[in-house]
MARLOKE-349479 format. One record per residue (C-alpha): residue in one letter; chain; y, z, x; residue number from 1. Coordinates in nm, 2 decimals. Example, Ala and Ser with C-alpha at 12.3 -4.5 7.8 and 13.67 -1.06 7.14 Angstrom:
<pts>
PT   type   mol       c2       c3       c1   seq
PT      A     A    -0.45     0.78     1.23     1
PT      S     A    -0.11     0.71     1.37     2
</pts>
This chain:
<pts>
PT   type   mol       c2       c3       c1   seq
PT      X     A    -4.21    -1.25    -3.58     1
PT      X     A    -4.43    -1.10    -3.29     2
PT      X     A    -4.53    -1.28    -3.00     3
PT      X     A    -4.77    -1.57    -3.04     4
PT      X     A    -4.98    -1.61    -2.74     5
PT      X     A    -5.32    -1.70    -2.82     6
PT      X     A    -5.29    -1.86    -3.12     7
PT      X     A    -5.48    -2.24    -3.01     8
PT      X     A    -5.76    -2.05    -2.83     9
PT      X     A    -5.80    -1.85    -3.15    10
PT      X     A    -5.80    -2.14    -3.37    11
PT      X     A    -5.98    -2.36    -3.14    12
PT      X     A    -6.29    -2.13    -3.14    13
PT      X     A    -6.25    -2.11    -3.54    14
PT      X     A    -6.20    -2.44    -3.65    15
PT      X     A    -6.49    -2.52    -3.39    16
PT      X     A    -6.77    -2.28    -3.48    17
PT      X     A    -6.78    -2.44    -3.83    18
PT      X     A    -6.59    -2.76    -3.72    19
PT      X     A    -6.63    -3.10    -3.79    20
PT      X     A    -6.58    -3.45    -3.99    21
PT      X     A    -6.55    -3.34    -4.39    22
PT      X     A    -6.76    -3.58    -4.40    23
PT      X     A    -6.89    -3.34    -4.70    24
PT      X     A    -6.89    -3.44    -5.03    25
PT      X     A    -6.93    -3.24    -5.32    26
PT      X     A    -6.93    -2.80    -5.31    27
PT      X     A    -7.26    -2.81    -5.08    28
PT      X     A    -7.09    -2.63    -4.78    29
PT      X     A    -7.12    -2.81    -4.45    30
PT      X     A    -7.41    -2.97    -4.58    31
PT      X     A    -7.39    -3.37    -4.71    32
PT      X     A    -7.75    -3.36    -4.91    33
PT      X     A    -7.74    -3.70    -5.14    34
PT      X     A    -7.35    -3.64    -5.31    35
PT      X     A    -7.22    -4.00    -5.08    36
PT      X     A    -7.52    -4.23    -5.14    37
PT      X     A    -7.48    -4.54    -5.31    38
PT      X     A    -7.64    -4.45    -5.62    39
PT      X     A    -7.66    -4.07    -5.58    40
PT      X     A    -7.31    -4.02    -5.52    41
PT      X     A    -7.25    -4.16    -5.84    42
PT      X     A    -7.45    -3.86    -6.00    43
PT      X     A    -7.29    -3.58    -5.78    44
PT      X     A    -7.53    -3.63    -5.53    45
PT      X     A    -7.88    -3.59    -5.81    46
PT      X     A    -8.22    -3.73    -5.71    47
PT      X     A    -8.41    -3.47    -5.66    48
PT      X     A    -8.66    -3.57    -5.89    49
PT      X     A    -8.60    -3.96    -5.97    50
PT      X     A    -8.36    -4.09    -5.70    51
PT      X     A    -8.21    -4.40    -5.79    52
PT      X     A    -8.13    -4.55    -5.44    53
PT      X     A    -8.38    -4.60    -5.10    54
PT      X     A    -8.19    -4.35    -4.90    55
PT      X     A    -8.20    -4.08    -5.15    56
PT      X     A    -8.56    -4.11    -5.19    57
PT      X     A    -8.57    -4.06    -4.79    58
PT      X     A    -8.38    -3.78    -4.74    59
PT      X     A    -8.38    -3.60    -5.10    60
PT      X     A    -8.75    -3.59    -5.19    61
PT      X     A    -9.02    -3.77    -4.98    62
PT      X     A    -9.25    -3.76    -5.29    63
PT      X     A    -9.02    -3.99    -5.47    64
PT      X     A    -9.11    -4.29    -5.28    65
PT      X     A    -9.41    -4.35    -5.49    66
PT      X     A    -9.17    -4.42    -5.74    67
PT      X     A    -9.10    -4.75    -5.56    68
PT      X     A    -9.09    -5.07    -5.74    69
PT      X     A    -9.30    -5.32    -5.61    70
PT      X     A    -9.42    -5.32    -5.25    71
PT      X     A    -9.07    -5.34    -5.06    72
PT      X     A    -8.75    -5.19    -5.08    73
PT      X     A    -8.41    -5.14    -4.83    74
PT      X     A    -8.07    -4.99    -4.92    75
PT      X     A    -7.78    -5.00    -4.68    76
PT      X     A    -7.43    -4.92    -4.76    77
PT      X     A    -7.14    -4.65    -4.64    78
PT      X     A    -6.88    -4.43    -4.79    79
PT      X     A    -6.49    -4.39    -4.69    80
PT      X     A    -6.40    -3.96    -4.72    81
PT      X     A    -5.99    -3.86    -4.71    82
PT      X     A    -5.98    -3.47    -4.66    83
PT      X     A    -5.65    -3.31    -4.79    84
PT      X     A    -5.66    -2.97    -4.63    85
PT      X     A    -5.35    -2.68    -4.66    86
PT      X     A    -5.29    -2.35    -4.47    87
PT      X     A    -5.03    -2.10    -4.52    88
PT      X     A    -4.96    -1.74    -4.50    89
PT      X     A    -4.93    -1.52    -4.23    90
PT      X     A    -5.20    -1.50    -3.98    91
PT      X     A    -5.33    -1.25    -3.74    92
PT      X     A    -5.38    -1.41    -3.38    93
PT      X     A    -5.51    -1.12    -3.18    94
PT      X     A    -5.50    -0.77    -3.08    95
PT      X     A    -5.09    -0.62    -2.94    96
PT      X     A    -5.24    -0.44    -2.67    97
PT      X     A    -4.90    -0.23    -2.58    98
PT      X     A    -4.86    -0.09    -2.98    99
PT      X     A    -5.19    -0.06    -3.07   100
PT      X     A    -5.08    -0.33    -3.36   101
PT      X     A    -5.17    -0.69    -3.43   102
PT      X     A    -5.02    -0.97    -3.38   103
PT      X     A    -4.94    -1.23    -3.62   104
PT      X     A    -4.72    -1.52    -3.69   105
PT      X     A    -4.65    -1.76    -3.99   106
PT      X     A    -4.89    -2.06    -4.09   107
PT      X     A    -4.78    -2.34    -4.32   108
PT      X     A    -4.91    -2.68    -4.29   109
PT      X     A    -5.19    -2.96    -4.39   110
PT      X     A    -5.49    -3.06    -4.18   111
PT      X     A    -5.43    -3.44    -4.03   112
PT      X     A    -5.78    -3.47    -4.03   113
PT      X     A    -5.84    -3.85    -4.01   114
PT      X     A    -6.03    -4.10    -4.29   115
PT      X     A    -6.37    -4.14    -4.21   116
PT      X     A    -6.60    -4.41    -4.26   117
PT      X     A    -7.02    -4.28    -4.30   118
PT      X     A    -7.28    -4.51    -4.28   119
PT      X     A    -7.64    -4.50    -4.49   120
PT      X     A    -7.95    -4.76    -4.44   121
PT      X     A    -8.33    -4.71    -4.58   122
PT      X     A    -8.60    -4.89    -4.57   123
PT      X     A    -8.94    -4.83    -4.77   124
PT      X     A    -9.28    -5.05    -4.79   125
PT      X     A    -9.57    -4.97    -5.01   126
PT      X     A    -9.86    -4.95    -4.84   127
PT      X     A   -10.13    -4.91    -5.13   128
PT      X     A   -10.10    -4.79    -5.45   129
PT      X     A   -10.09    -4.39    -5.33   130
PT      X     A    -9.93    -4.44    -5.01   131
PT      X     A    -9.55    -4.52    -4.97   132
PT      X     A    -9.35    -4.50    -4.62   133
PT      X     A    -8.99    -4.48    -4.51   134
PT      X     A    -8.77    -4.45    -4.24   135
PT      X     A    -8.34    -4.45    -4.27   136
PT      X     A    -8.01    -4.32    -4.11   137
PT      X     A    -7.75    -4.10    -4.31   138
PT      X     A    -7.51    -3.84    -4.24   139
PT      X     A    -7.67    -3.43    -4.26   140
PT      X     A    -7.36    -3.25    -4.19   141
PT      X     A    -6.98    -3.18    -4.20   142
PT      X     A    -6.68    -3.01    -4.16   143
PT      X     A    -6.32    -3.03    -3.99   144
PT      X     A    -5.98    -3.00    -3.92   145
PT      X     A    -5.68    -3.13    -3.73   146
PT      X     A    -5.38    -2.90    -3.74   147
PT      X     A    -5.20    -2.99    -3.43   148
PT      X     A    -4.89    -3.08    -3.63   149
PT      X     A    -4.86    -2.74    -3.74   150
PT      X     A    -4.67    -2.41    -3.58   151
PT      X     A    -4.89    -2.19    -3.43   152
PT      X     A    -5.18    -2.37    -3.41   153
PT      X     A    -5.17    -2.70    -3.23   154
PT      X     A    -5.49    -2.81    -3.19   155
PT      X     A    -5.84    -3.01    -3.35   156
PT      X     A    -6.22    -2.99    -3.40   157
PT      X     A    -6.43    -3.26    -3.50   158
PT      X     A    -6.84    -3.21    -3.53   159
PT      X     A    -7.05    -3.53    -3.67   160
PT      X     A    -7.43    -3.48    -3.73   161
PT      X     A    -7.63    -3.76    -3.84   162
PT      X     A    -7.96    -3.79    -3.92   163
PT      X     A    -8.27    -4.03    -3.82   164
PT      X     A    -8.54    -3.94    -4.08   165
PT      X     A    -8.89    -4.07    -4.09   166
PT      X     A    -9.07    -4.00    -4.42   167
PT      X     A    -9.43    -4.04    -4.66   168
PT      X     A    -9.50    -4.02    -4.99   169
PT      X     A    -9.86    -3.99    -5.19   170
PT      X     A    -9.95    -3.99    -5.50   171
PT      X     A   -10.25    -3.76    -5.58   172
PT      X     A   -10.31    -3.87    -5.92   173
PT      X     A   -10.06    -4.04    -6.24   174
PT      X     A    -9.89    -3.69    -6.25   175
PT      X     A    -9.82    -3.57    -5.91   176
PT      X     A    -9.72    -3.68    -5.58   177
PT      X     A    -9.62    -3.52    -5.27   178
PT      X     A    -9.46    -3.60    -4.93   179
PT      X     A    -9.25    -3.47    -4.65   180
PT      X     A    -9.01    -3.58    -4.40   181
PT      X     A    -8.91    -3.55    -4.04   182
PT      X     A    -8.56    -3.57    -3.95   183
PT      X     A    -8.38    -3.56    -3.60   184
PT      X     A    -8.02    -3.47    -3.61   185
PT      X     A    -7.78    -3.62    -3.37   186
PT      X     A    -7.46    -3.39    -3.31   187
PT      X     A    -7.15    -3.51    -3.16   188
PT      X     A    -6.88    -3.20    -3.12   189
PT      X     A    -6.53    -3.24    -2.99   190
PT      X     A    -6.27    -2.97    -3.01   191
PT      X     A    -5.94    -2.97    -2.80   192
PT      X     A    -5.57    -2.91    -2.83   193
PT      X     A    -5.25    -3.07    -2.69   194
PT      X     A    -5.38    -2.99    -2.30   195
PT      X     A    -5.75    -2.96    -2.36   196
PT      X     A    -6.02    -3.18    -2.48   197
PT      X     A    -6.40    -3.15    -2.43   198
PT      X     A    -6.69    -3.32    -2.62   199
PT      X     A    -7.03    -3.21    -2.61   200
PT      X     A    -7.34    -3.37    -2.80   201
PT      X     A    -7.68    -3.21    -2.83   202
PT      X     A    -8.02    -3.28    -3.09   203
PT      X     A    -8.22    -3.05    -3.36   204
PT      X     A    -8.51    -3.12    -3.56   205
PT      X     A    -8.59    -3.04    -3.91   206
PT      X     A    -8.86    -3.12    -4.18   207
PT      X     A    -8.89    -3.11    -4.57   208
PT      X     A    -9.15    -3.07    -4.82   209
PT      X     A    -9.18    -3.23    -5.16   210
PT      X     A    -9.36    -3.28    -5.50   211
PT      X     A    -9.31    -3.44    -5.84   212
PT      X     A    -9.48    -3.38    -6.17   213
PT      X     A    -9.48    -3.63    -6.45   214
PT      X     A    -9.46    -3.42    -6.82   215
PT      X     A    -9.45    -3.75    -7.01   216
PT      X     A    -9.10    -3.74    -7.15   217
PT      X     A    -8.97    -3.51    -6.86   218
PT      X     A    -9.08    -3.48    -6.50   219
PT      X     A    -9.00    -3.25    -6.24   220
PT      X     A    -8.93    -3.21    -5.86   221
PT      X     A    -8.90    -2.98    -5.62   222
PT      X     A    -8.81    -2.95    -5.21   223
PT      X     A    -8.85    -2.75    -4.87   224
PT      X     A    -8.58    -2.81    -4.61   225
PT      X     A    -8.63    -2.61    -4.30   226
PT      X     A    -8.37    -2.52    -4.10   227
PT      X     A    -8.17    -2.78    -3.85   228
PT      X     A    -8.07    -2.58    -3.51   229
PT      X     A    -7.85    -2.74    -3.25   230
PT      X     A    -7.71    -2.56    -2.96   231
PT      X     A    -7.36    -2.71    -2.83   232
PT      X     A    -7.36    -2.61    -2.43   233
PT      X     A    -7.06    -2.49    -2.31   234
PT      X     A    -6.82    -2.55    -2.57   235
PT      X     A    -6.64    -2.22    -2.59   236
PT      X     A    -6.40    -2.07    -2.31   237
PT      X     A    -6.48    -1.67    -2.32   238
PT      X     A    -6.24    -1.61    -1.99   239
PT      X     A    -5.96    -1.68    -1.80   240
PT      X     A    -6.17    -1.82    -1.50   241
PT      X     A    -6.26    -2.11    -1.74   242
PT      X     A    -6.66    -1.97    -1.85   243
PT      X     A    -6.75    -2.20    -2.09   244
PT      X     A    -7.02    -2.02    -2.36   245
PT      X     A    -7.26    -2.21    -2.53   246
PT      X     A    -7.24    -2.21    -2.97   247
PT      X     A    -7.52    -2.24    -3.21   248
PT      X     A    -7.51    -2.41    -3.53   249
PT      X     A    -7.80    -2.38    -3.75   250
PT      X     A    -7.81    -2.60    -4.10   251
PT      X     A    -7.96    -2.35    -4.34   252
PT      X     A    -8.32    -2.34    -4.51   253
PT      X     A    -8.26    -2.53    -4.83   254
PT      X     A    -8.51    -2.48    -5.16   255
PT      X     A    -8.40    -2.77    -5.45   256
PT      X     A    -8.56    -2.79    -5.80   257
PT      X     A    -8.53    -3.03    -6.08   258
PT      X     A    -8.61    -3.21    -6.42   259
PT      X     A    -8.54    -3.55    -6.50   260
PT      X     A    -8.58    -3.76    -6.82   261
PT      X     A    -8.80    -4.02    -6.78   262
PT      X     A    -8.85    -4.34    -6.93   263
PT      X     A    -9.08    -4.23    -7.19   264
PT      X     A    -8.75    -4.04    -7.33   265
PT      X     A    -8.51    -4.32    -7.30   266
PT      X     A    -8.57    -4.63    -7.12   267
PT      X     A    -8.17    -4.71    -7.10   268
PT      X     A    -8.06    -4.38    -7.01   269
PT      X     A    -8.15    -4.11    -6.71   270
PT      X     A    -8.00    -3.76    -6.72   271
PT      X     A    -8.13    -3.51    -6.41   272
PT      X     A    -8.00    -3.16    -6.30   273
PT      X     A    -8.11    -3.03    -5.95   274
PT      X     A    -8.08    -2.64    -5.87   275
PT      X     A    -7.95    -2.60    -5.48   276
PT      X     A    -7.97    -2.31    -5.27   277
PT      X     A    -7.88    -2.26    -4.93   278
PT      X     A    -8.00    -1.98    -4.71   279
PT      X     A    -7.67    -1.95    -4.49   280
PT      X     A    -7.67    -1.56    -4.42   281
PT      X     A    -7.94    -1.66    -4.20   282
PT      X     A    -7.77    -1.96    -4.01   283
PT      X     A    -7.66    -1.92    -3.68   284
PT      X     A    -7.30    -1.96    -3.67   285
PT      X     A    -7.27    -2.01    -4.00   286
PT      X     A    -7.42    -1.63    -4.13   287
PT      X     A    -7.07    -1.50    -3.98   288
PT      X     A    -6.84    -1.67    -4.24   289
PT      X     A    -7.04    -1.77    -4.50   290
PT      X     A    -7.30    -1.63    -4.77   291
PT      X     A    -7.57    -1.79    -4.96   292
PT      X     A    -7.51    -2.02    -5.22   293
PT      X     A    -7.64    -2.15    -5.50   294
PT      X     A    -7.50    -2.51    -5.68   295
PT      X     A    -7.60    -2.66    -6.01   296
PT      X     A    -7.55    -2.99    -6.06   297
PT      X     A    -7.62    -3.25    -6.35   298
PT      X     A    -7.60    -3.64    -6.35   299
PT      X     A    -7.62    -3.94    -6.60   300
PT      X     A    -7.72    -4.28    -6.55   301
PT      X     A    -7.70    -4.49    -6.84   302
PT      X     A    -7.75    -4.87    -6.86   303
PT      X     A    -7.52    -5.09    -7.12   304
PT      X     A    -7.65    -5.41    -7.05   305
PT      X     A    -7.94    -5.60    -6.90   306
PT      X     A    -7.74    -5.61    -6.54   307
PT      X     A    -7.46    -5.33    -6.55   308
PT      X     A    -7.57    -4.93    -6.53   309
PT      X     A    -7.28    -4.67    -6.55   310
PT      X     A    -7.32    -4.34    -6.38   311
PT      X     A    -7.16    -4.00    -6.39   312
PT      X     A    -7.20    -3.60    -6.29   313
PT      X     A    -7.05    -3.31    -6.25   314
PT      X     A    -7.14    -2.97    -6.02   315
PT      X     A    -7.07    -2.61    -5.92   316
PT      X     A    -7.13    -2.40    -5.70   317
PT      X     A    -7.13    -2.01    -5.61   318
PT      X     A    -6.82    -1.94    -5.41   319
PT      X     A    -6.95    -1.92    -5.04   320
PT      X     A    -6.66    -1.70    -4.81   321
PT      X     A    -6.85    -1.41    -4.71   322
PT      X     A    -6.65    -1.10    -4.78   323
PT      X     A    -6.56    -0.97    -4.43   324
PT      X     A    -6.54    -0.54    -4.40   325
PT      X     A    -6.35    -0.47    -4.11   326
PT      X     A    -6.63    -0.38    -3.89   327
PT      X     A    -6.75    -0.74    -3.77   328
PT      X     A    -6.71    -0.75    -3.36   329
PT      X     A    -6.93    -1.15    -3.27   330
PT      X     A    -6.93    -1.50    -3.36   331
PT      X     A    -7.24    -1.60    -3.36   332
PT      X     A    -7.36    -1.49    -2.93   333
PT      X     A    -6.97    -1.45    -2.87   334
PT      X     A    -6.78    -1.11    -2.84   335
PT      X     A    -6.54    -1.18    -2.66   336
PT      X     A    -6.27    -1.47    -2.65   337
PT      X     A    -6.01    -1.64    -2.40   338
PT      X     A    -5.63    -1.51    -2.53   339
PT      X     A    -5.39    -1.65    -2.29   340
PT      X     A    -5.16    -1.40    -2.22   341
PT      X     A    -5.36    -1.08    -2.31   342
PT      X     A    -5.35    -0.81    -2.10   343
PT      X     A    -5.68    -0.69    -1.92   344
PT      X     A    -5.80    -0.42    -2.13   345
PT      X     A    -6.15    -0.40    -1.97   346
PT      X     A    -6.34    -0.72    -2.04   347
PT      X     A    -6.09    -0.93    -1.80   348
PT      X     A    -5.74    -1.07    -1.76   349
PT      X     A    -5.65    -1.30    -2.11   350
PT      X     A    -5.95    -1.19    -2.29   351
PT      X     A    -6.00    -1.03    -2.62   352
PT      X     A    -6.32    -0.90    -2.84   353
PT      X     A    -6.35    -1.08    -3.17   354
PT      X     A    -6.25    -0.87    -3.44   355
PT      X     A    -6.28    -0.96    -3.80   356
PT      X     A    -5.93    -1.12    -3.88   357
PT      X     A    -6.05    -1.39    -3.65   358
PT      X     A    -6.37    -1.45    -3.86   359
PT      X     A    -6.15    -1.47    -4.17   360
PT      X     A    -5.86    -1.67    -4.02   361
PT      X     A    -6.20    -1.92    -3.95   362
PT      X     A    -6.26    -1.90    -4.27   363
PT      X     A    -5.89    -2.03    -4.43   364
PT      X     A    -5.89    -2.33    -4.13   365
PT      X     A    -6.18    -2.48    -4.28   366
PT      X     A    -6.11    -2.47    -4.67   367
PT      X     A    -6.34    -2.75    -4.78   368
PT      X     A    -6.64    -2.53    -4.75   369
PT      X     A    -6.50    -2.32    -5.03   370
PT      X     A    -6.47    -2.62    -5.27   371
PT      X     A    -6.66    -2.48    -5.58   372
PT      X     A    -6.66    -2.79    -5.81   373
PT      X     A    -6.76    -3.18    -5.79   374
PT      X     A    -6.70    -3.44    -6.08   375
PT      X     A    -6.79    -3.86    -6.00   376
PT      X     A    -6.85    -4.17    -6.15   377
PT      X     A    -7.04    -4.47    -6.03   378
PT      X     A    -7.21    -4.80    -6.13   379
PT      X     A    -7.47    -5.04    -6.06   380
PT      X     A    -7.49    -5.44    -6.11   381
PT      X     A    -7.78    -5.62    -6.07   382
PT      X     A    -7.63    -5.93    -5.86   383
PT      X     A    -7.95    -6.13    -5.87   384
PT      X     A    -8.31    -6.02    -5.96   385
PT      X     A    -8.39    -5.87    -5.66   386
PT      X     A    -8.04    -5.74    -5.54   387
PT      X     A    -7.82    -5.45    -5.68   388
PT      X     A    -7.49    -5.35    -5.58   389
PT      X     A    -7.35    -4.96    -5.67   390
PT      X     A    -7.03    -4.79    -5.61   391
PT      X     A    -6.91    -4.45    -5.64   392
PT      X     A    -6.59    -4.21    -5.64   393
PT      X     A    -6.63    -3.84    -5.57   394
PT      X     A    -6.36    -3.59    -5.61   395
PT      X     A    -6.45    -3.21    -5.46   396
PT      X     A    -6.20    -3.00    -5.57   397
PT      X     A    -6.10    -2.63    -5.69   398
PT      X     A    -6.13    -2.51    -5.29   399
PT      X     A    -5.87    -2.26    -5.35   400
PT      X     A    -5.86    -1.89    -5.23   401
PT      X     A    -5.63    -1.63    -5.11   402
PT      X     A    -5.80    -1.45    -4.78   403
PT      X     A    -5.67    -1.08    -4.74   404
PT      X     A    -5.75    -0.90    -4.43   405
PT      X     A    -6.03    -0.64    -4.50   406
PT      X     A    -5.83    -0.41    -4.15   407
PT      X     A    -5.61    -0.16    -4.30   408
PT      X     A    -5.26    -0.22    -4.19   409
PT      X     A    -5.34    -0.55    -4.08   410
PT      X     A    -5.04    -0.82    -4.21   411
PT      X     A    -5.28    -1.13    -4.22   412
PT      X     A    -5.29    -1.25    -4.59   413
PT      X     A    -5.43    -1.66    -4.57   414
PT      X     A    -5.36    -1.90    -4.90   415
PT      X     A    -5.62    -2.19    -4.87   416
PT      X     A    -5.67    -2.50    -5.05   417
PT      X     A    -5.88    -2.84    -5.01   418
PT      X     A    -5.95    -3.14    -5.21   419
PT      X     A    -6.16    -3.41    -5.09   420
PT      X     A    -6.21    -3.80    -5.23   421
PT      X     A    -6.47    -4.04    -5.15   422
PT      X     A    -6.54    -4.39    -5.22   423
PT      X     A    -6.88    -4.55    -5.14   424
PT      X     A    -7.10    -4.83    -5.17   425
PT      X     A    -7.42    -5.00    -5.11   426
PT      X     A    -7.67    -5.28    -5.16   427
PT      X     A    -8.04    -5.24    -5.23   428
PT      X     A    -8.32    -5.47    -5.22   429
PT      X     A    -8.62    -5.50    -5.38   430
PT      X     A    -8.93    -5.73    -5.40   431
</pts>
């Protein structure tokens, strides 16, 4: 094996561009959208068009909240996610200066990213007949890893962005309403290995747009999310004289559409399927790994008695790895990166330009955001007239995929799978 200097700075900047808590659930990317709410997460993460839980109707589809049921409602609950990341292969850390090669060394090990616990809460009062508020807390983003137990790369990255949303709904006649939503994201982003730790925390804004249209038997929905940017100062060491360079992460544009059964077509039973896509080629940070991607998912609700309603759904999505030719030279503002050891080859002592085995060896340390498929189950129990409990399991699985370097000669060929399981639960009120 070749010599291995580099390696933690390498996978420090990787794991931490696209870093965070796989707090994820269900193929979406980093994005959370509605698969771990109480209700929603039942239905792989469907609402678009008739949510069946107070947060979803915040942060889904603003227009939905004229579908509230009497003048009040609140929903509060929280989800527990276990990440089960592997890595192995060979990997290529850097550029071999004296051979003109690259150097490389083995990689075989599982993320120790830790359990997490994600809170929800939503609360929503009628105002009039048209006019329906709501304001709630939820997590908007999420990805991570831990693999300071393994050879080579000894270190962690951990990124939580929640979000505070604020959010209206009217209804402009018995057919349609609209709404929209504003949402401030808080980020928290730490990233560290055995000697180093740092944690930086930052704010971005974002907004979405919705409608819903009553056909009678069917009704449909649809949403604008705009794009979320935060800018993590100073996260990144570029040089050996410690610069630190600031990262941008932008959450993607984000255009959802639906149909849902209504009442009118079976009062016991719901059955929704919401078309994502996800503008990521035009994320910061994110456009540099990842490509668009589109996700179809369908859920069921279906009540057997007067106080117990069983739920289930199933998604896919469009693989998202972007394929990588060779020719890449930045992550995101960054072309150039801290290599311990390197030898000054005109941009400094220990530093080295980005090249794109480093984009795809970013790619393999994060391999939940290649999960393709979703399946989960749920239910709801009305404890008393004007309370209902739901829980959920998720699984996210088929994450898969064997990363080949697109440099000619280059020995890095990365074997990446993830699997990811959630429980959650949740109360809601009514009255």
């Amino acid at each position: 094996m070749k010599r291995k200097f580099g390696t933690k700075a390498i996978l420090i900047f990787a794991t931490s561009v696209m870093g965070g808590t796989a707090a994820q659930a269900g193929p979406s990317g980093s994005e959370m959208d509605m698969g771990l709410m109480p209700a929603s997460g039942g239905m792989e993460g469907v609402g678009i068009v008739r949510p069946q839980d107070n947060v979803a109707m915040v942060f889904g589809n603003p227009a939905s909240l004229t579908q509230l049921k009497g003048i009040f409602g609140a929903t509060f609950g929280g989800s527990y996610v276990s990440p089960n990341l592997k890595l192995n292969g060979t990997a290529t850390i850097g550029p071999d200066f004296a051979t003109g090669g690259l150097l490389g060394g083995p990689v075989n090990g599982h993320s120790r990213l830790g359990d997490l616990a994600m809170p929800h809460a939503a609360i929503v009062q009628r105002y009039n007949e048209k006019l329906v508020m709501g304001m709630g807390i939820t997590g908007v983003s999420g990805l991570g890893s831990d693999w300071r137990n393994v050879a080579n790369v000894g270190l962690i990255a951990d990124l939580k962005l929640f979000g505070a949303g604020m959010s209206v709904g009217y209804k402009v006649n018995d057919k349609l309403s609209l709404g929209g939503t504003f949402v401030l994201g808080i980020g928290s982003f730490q990233v560290g290995t055995l000697n180093n730790t740092a944690s930086v925390n930052n704010f971005g804004i974002s907004g979405t747009l919705g409608f819903t249209y009553d056909m009678g038997m069917f009704q449909l929905g649809g949403t604008y999310k705009s794009k979320m940017k935060v800018t993590y100062d100073k996260v990144v060491q570029v040089d050996a004289a410690g610069t630190l360079a600031d990262f941008t992460l932008t959450q993607p544009t984000d255009i959802t559409v639906g149909v849902a059964s209504t009442d009118k077509f079976n009062s016991n039973m719901l059955i929704e399927v919401d078309f994502r896509w996800k503008n990521y080629s035009k994320a910061n940070g994110y456009q540099d790994f990842w490509r668009n991607q589109w996700k179809i998912a369908g859920g069921i609700s279906y009540k057997i008695s007067e106080k117990t309603t069983l739920r289930g759904g199933y998604s896919f999505a469009r693989g998202i790895a972007k394929n990588l030719n060779g020719t890449e030279g930045n992550l995101g503002e960054l072309t150039q990166l801290f290599f311990p050891g390197a030898p000054d080859v005109g941009l400094g002592p220990d530093v080295a330009p980005v090249f794109a085995d480093i984009i795809q060896l970013a790619q393999a340390s994060i391999a939940n955001g290649l999960w393709k498929q979703g399946i989960s189950a749920g239910m709801g129990y009305q404890v008393f007239p004007n309370l209902r409990a739901d829980v959920n399991i998720q699984y996210s699985f088929d994450g898969k995929a064997n990363l080949v370097s697109p440099i000619p000669g280059s020995p890095q060929n990365l074997n990446v799978n993830g699997t990811l399981l959630s429980f959650g639960m949740g109360f809601s009120w009514s009255f």
